[in-house]
FIMAR-628356 format. One record per residue (C-alpha): residue number from 1; residue in three letters; z, x, y. Coordinates in Angstrom, 3 decimals, decimal comma, m for minus. Layout:
# residues N
+-----+-----+----------+----------+----------+
|   i |  aa |       zz |       xx |       yy |
+-----+-----+----------+----------+----------+
| NUM | Ala |        Z |        X |        Y |
...
+-----+-----+----------+----------+----------+
END
This chain:
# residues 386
+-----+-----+----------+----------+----------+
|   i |  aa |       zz |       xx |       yy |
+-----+-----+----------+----------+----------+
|   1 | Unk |    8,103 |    7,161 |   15,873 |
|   2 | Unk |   10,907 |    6,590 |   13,141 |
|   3 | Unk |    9,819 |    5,519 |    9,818 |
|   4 | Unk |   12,022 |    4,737 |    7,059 |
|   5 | Unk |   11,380 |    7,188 |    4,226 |
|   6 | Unk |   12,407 |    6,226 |    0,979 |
|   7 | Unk |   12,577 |    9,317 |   m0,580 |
|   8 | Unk |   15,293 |    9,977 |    2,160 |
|   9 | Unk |   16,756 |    6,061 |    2,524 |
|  10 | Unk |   16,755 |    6,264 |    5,861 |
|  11 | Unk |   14,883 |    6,630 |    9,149 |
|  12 | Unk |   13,620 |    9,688 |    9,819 |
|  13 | Unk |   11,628 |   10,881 |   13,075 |
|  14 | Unk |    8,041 |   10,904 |   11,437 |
|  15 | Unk |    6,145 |   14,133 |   12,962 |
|  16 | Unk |    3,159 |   15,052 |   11,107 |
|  17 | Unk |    3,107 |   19,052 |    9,179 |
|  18 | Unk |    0,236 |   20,036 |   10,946 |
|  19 | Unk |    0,299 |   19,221 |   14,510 |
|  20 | Unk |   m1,846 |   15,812 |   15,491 |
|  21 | Unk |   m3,235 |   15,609 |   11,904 |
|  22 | Unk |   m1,763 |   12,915 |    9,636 |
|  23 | Unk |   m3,319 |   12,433 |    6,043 |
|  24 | Unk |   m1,751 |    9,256 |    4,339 |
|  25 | Unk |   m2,277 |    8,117 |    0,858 |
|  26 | Unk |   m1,756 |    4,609 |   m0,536 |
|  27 | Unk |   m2,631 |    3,488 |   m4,039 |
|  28 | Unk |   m4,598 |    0,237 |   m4,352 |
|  29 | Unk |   m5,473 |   m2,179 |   m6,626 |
|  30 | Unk |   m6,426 |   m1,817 |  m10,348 |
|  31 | Unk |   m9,590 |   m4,006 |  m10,331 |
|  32 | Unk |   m9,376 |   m6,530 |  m13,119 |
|  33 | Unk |   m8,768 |   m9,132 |  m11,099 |
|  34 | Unk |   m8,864 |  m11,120 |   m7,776 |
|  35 | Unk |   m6,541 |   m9,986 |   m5,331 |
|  36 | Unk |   m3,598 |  m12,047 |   m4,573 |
|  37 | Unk |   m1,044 |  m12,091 |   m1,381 |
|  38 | Unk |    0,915 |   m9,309 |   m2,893 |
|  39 | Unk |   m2,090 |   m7,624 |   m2,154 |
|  40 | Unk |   m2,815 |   m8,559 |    0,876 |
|  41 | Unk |    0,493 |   m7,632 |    2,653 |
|  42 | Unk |    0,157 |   m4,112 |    1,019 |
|  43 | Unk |   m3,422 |   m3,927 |    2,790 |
|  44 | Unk |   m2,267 |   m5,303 |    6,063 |
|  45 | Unk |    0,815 |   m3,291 |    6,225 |
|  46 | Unk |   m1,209 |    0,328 |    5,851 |
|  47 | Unk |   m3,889 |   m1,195 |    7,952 |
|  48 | Unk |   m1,510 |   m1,517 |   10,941 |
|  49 | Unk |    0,103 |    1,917 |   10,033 |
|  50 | Unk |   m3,533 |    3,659 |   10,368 |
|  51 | Unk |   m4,256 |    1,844 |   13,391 |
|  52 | Unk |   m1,198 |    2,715 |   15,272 |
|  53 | Unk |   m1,161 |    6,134 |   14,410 |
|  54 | Unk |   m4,601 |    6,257 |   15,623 |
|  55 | Unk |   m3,348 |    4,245 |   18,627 |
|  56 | Unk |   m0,551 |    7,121 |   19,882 |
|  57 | Unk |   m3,699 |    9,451 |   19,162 |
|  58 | Unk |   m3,116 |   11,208 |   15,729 |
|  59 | Unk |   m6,333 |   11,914 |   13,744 |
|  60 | Unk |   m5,745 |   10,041 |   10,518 |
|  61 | Unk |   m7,001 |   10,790 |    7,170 |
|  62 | Unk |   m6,593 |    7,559 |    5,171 |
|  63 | Unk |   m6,902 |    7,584 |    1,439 |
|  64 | Unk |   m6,614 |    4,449 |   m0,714 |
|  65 | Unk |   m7,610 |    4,892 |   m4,788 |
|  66 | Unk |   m9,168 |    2,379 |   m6,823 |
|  67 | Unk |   m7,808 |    2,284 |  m10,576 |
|  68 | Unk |  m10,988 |    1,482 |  m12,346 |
|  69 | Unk |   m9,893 |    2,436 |  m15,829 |
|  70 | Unk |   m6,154 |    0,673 |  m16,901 |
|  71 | Unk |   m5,017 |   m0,919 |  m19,880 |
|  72 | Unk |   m5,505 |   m4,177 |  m17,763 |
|  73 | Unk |   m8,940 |   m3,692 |  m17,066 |
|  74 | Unk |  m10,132 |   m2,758 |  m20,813 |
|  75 | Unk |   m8,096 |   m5,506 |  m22,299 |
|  76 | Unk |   m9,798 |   m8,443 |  m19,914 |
|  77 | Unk |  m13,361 |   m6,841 |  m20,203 |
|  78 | Unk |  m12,800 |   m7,542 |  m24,099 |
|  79 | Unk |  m11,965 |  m10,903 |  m22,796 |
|  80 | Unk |  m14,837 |  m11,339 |  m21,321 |
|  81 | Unk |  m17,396 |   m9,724 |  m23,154 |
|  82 | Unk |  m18,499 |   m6,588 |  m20,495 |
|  83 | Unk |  m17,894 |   m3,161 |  m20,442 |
|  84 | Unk |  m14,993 |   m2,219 |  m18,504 |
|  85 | Unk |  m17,192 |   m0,411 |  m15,786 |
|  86 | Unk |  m18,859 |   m3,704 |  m15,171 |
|  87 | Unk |  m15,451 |   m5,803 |  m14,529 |
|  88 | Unk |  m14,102 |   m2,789 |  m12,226 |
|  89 | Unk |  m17,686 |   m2,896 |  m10,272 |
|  90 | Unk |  m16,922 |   m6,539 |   m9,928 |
|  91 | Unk |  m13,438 |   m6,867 |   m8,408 |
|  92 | Unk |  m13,923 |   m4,055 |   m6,466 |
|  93 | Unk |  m16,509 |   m5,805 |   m4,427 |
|  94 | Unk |  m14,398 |   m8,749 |   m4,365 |
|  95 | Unk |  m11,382 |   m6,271 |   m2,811 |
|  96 | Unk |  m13,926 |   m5,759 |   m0,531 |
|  97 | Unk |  m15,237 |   m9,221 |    0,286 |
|  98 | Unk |  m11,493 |  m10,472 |    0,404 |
|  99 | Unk |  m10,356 |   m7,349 |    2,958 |
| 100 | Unk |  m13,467 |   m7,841 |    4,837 |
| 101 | Unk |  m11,934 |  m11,005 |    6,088 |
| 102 | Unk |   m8,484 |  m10,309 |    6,753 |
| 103 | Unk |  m10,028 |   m7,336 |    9,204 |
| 104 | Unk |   m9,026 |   m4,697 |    7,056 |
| 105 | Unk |  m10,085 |   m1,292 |    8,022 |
| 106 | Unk |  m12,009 |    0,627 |    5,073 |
| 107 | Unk |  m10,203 |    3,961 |    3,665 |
| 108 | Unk |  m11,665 |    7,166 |    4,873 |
| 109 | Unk |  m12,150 |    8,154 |    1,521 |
| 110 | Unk |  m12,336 |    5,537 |   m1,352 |
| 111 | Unk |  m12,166 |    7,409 |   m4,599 |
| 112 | Unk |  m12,154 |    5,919 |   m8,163 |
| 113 | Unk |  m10,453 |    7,290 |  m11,260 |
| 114 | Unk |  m13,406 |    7,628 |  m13,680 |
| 115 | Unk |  m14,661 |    9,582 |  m11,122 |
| 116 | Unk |  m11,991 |   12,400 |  m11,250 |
| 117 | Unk |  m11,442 |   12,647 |  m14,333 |
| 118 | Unk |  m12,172 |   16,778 |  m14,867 |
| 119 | Unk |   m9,210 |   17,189 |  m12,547 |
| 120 | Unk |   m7,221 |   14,735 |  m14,541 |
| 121 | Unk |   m7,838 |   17,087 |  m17,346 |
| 122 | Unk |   m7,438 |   20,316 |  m15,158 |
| 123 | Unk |   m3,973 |   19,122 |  m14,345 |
| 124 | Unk |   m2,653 |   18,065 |  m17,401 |
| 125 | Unk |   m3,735 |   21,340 |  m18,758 |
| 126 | Unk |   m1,228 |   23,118 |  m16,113 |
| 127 | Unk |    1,067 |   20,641 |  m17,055 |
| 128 | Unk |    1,116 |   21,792 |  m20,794 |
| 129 | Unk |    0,795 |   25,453 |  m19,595 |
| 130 | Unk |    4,080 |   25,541 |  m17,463 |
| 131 | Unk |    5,677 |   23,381 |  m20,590 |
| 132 | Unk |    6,179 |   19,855 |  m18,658 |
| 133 | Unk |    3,804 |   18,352 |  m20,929 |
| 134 | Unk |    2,981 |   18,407 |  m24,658 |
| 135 | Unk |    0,339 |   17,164 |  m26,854 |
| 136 | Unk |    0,577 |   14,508 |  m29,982 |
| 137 | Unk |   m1,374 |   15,240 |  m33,409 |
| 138 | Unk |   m3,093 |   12,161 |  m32,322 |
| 139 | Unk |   m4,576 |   13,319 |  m29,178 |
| 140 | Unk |   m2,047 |   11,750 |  m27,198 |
| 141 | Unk |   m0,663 |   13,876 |  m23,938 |
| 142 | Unk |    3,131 |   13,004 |  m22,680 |
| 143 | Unk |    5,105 |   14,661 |  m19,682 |
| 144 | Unk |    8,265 |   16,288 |  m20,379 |
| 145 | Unk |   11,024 |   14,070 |  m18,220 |
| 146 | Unk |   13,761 |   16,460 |  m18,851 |
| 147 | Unk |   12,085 |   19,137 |  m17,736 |
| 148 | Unk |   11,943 |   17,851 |  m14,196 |
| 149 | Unk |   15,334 |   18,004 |  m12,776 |
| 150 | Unk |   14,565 |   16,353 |   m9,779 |
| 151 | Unk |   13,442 |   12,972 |  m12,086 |
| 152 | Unk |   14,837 |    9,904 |  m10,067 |
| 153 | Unk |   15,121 |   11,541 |   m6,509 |
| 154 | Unk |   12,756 |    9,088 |   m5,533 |
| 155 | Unk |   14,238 |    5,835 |   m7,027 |
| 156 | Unk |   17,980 |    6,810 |   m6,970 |
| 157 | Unk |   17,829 |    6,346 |  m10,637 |
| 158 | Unk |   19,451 |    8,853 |  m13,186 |
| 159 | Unk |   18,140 |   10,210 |  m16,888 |
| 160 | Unk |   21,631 |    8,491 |  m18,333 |
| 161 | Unk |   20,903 |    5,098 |  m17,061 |
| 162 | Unk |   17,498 |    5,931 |  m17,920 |
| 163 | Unk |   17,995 |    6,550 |  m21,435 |
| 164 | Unk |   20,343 |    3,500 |  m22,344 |
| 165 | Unk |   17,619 |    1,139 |  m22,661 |
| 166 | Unk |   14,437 |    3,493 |  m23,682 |
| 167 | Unk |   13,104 |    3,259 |  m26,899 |
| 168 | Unk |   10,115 |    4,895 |  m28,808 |
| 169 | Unk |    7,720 |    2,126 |  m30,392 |
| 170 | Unk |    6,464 |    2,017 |  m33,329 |
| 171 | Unk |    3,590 |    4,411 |  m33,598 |
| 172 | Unk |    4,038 |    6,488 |  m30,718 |
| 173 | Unk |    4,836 |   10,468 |  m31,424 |
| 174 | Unk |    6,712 |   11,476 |  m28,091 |
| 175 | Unk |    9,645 |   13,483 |  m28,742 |
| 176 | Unk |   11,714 |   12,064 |  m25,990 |
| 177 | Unk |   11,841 |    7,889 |  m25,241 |
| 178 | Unk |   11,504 |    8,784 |  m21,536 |
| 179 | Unk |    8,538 |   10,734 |  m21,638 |
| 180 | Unk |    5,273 |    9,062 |  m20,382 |
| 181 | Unk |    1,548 |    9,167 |  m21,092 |
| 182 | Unk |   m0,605 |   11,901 |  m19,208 |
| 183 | Unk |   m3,805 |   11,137 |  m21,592 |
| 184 | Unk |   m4,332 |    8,607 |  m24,008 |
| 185 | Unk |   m5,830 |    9,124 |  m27,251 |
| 186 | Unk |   m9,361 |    6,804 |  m27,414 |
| 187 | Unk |   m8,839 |    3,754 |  m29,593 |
| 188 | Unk |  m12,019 |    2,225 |  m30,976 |
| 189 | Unk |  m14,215 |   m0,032 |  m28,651 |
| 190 | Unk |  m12,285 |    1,925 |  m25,972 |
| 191 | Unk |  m14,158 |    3,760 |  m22,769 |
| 192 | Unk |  m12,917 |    7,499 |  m23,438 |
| 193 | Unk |  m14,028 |   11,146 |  m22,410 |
| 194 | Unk |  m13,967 |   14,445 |  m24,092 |
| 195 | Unk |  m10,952 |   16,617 |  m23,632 |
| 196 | Unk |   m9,111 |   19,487 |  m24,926 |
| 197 | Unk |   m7,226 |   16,895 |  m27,297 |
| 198 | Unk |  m10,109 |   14,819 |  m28,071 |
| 199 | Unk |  m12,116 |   11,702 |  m26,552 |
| 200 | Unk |   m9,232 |    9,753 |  m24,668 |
| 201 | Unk |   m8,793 |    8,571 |  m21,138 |
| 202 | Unk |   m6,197 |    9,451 |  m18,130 |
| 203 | Unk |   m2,769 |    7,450 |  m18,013 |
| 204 | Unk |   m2,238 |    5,418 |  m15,124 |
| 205 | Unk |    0,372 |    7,874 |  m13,090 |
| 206 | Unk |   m1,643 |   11,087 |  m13,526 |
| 207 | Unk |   m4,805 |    9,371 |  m11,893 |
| 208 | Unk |   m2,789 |    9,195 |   m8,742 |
| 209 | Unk |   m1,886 |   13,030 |   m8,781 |
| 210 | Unk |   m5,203 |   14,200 |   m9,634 |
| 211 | Unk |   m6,667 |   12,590 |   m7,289 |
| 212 | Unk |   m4,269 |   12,576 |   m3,631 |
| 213 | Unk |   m4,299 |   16,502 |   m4,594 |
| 214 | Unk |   m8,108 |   16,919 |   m4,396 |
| 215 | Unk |   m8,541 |   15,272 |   m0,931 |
| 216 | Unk |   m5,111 |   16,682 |    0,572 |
| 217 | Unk |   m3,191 |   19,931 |    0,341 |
| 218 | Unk |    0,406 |   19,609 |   m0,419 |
| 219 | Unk |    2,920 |   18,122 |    0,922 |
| 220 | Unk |    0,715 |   15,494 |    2,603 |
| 221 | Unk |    2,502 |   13,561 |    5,440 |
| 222 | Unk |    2,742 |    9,835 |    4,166 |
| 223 | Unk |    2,388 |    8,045 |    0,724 |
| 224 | Unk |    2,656 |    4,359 |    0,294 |
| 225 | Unk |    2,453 |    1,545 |   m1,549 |
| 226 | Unk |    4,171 |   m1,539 |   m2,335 |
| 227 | Unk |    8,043 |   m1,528 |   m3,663 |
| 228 | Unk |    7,041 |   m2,078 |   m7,157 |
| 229 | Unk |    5,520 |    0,999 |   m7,290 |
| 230 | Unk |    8,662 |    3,129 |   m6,555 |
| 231 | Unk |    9,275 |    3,327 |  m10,203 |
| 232 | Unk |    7,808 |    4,214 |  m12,502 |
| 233 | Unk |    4,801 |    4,693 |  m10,904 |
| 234 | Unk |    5,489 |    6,688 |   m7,995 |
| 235 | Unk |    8,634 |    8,600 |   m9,672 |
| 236 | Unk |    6,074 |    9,703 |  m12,067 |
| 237 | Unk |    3,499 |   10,932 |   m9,602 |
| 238 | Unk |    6,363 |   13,233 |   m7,905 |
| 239 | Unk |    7,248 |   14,808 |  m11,553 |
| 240 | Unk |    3,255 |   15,295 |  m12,165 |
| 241 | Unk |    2,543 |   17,257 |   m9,156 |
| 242 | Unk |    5,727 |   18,874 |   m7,981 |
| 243 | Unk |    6,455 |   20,127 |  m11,888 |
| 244 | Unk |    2,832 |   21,699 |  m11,839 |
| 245 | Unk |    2,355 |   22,650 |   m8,357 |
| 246 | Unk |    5,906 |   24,153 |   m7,387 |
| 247 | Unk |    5,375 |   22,207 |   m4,331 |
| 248 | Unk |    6,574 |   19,006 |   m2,243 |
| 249 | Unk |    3,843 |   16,039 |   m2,771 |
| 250 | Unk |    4,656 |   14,367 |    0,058 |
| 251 | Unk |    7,043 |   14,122 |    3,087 |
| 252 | Unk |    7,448 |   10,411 |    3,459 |
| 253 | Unk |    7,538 |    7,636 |    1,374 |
| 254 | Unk |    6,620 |    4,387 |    2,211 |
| 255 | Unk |    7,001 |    0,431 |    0,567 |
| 256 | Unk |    6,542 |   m2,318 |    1,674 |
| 257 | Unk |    8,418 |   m5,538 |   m0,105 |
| 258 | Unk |    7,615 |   m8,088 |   m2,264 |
| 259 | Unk |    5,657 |  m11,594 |   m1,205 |
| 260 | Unk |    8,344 |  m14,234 |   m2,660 |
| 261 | Unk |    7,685 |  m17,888 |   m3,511 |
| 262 | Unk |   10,813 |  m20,060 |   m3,148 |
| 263 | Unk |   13,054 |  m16,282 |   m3,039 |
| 264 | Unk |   11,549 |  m15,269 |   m6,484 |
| 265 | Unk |    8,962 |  m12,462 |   m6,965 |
| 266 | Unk |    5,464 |  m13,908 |   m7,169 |
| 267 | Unk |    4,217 |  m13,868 |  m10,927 |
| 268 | Unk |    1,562 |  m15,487 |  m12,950 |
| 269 | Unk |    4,105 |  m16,010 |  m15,483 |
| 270 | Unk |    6,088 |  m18,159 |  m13,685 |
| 271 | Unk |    3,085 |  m20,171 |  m11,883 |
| 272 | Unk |    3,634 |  m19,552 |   m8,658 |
| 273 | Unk |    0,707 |  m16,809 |   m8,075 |
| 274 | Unk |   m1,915 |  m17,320 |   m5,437 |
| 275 | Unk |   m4,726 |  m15,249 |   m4,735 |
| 276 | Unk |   m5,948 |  m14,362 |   m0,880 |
| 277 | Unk |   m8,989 |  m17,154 |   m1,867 |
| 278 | Unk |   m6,856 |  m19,709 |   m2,452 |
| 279 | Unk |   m4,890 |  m19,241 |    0,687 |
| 280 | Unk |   m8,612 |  m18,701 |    2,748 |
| 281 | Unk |   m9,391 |  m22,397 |    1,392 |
| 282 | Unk |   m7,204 |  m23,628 |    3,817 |
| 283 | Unk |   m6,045 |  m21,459 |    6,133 |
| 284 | Unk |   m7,706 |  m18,821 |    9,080 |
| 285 | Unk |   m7,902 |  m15,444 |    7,757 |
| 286 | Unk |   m6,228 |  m14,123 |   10,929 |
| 287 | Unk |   m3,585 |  m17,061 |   10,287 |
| 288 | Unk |   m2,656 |  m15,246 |    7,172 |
| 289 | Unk |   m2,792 |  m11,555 |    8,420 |
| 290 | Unk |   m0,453 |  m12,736 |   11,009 |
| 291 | Unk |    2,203 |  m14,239 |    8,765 |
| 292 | Unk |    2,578 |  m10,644 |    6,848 |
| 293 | Unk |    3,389 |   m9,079 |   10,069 |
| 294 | Unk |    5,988 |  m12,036 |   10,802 |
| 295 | Unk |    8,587 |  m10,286 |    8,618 |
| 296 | Unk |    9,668 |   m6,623 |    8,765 |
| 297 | Unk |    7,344 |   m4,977 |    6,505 |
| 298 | Unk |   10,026 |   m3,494 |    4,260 |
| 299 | Unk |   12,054 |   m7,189 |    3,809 |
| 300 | Unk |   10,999 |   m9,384 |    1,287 |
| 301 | Unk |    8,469 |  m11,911 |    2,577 |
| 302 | Unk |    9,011 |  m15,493 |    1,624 |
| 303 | Unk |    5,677 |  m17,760 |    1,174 |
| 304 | Unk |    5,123 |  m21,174 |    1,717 |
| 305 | Unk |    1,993 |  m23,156 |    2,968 |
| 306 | Unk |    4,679 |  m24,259 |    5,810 |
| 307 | Unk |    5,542 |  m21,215 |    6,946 |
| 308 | Unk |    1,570 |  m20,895 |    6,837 |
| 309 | Unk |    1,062 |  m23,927 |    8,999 |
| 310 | Unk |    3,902 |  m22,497 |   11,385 |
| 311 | Unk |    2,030 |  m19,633 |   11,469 |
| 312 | Unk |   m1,395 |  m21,064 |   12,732 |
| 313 | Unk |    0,202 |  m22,642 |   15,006 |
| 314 | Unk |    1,395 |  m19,152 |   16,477 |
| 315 | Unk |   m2,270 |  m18,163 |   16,322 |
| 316 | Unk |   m3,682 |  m20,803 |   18,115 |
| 317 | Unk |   m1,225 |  m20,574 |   20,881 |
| 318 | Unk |   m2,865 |  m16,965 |   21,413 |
| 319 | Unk |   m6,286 |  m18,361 |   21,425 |
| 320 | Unk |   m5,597 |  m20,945 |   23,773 |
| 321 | Unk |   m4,098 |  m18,205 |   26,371 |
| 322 | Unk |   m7,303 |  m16,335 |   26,037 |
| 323 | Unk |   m9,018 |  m18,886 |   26,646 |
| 324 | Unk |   m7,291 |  m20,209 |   29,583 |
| 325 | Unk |   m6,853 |  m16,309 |   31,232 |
| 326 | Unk |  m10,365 |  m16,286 |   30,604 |
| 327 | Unk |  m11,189 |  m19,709 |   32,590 |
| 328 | Unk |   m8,806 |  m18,245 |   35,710 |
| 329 | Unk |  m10,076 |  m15,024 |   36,277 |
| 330 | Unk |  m13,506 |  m16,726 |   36,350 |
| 331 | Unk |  m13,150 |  m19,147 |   39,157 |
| 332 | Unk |  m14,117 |  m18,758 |   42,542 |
| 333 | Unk |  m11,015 |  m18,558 |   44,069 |
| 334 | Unk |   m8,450 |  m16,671 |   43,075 |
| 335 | Unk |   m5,684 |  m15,674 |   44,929 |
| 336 | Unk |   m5,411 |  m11,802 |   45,582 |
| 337 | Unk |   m1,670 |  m12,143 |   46,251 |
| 338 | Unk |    0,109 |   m9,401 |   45,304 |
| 339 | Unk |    2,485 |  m10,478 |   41,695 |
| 340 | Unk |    5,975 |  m10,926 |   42,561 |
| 341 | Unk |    8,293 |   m8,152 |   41,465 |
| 342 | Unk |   10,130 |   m9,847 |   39,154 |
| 343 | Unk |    7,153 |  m10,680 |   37,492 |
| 344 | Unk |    5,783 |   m7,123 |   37,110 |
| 345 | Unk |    9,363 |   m6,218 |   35,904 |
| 346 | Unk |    9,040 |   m8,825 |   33,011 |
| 347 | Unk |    5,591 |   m7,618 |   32,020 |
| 348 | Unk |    6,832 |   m4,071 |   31,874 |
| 349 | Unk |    9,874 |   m5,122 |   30,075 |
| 350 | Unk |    7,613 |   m7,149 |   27,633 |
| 351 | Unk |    5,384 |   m4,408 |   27,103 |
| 352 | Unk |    7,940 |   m1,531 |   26,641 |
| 353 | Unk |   10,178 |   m3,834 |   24,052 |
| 354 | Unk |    6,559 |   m3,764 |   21,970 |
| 355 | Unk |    6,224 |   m0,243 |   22,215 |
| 356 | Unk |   10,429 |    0,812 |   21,255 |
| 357 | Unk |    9,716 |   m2,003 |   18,129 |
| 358 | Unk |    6,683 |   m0,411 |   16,912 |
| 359 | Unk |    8,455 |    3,245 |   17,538 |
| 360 | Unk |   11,433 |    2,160 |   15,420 |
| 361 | Unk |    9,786 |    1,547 |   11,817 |
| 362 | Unk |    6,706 |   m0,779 |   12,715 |
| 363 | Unk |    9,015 |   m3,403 |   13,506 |
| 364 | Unk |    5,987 |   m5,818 |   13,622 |
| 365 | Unk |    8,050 |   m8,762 |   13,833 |
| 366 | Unk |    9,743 |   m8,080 |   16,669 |
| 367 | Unk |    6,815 |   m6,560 |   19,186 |
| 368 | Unk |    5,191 |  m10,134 |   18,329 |
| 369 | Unk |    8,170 |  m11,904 |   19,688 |
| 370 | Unk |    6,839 |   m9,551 |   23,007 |
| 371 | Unk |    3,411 |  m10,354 |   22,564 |
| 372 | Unk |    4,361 |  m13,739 |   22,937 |
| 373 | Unk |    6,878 |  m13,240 |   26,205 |
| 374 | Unk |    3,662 |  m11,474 |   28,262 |
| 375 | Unk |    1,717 |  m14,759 |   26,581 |
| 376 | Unk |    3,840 |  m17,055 |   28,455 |
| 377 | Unk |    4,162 |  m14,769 |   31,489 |
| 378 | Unk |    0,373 |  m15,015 |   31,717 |
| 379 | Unk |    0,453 |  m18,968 |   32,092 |
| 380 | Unk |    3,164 |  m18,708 |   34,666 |
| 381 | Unk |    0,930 |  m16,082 |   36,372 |
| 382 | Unk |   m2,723 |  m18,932 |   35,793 |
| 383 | Unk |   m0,424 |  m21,536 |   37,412 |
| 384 | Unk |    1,200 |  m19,636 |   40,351 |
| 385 | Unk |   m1,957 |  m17,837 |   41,220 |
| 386 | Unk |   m4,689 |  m21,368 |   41,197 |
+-----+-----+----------+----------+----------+
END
């Protein structure tokens, strides 16, 4: 199987470091909030990664975080008037009620920041050790940028181009405008935990680190995620561990693209956000899953309750050959005729096409055009065979 690796921009062969093992991380959601379609293509995206792994017979180890501690999160419990724990609690059972639906196979392990955070602190501590890191007068803990060389690999981006636009705010004591938070010092009101630098709380990137290096050793085989979180996020997470480990985090990287509405990103801001509910009002769940996989996972993924409709339509037309297969191979006569040759050679032409576009990047759109060609063949085979 070739997978495109981002780290690489290319296609690379994928074969997992340790024979038929494969341990794959993906971050997920930072629950403040119900999950939208952005979401939802992430989800289904991994979800068909796992299960086609699994499907060539490679014993998958799938982690998937859950922020539950985020500037987000803190901000709209204030909002709201509960503690952050409670809001996390909440949307994380809403992930789960929303995933449930769209047939989304649970993570084998599910782990949640405020639940690692003495190896948050254990790595920022090597971080500061091996001088990548430094702490503020204020409690505050930033990573060294320069003192990664390899900063960018990952994005393509360079410290120059970098630099032009950064800027140190007001209040902030990092030496360097492109250094980023490790630990954050606890402001009033604030969830925080003790530390060598005083009550604070983990910054978004090092939660990542801490936690894909408990449950794998490194390099792990895959890491994904969506394309927004190339960079910073991801960028960040290779600096963290490779700067305090000495080692490779992970062997391939993996996005998929943005969910666009009329060819621009999807944003609250500019009103054109809707969450997996809204689209579940009116549509099959299955309708939806199978409109992500319409597109190339990696190209961007234009939305519209048309292409929606067009879409259900495509799911129906599988039902109804179930359902009529189903109704031939249950009548009393059937003919036992052998299937012409040139039929056989269709089905496995059909069925090999699925297989070479699933081998070459999980080209999902493509083996669905096939799914569809042994669909049809399987009417012409009802009708000849009545």
């Amino acid at each position: 199987m070739r997978l495109y690796n981002t780290l690489k921009r290319k296609k690379e062969e994928f074969v997992p470091l340790n024979g038929n093992k494969v341990n794959l991380y993906a971050c997920g959601i930072t629950a403040y909030d119900l999950c939208h379609i952005g979401h939802a293509r992430s989800s289904v995206v991994f979800d068909i990664l796992v299960r086609y792994l699994r499907f060539k017979g490679y014993d998958v180890t799938f982690v998937r975080n859950f922020t539950d501690i985020d500037d987000k999160i803190i901000n709209r419990a204030n909002e709201t008037g509960v503690s952050a724990t409670e809001l996390a609690e909440k949307f994380i059972g809403e992930f789960y009620v929303d995933m449930d639906k769209l047939n989304i196979l649970r993570a084998d392990v599910e782990p949640k920041c405020t639940e690692h955070i003495p190896e948050m602190i254990k790595l920022t501590e090597t971080l500061i050790e091996k001088d990548h890191a430094y702490a503020t007068p204020s409690g505050d803990v930033y990573f060294k940028v320069r003192s990664f060389d390899d900063y960018g690999k990952l994005s393509g981006r360079n410290i120059e181009d970098l630099q032009s636009g950064a800027r140190i705010q007001p209040g902030e004591e990092k030496k360097d405008p492109l250094d980023f938070a490790l630990w954050k010092a606890a402001k009033p009101g604030e969830p925080s935990w003790e530390s060598p630098w005083g009550q604070g709380r983990p910054g978004w990137h090092l939660e990542c680190s801490a936690m894909s290096e408990k449950y794998f050793e490194l390099p792990f085989d895959i890491h994904g995620g969506g394309q927004d979180l190339s960079f910073p996020h991801h960028e960040n997470e290779i600096a963290q561990s490779e700067a305090a480990t000495g080692k490779e985090m992970a062997r391939f990287w993996v996005h998929n693209g943005f969910v666009q509405i009329n060819s621009e990103k999807m944003s609250k801001s500019l009103g054109n956000f809707f969450t997996i509910r809204d689209i579940l009002d009116k549509f099959m769940p299955e309708t939806l899953r199978y409109f992500l996989l319409t597109m190339h996972y990696r190209s961007p993924l234009d939305f519209s309750f048309e292409a929606l409709e067009e879409a259900e339509k495509g799911i129906r037309r599988v039902y109804a050959a179930l359902e009529q297969t189903g109704e031939a191979l249950n009548k009393a006569k059937w003919s036992k005729a052998a299937l012409p040759e040139e039929v056989i050679a269709e089905i496995e032409e059909a069925e090999k096409g699925w297989a070479e576009a699933m081998e070459d990047d999980m080209n999902t759109a493509a083996a669905l055009g096939h799914i569809f060609t042994l669909i049809r063949l399987a009417g012409r085979i009802g009708e000849e065979k009545a």
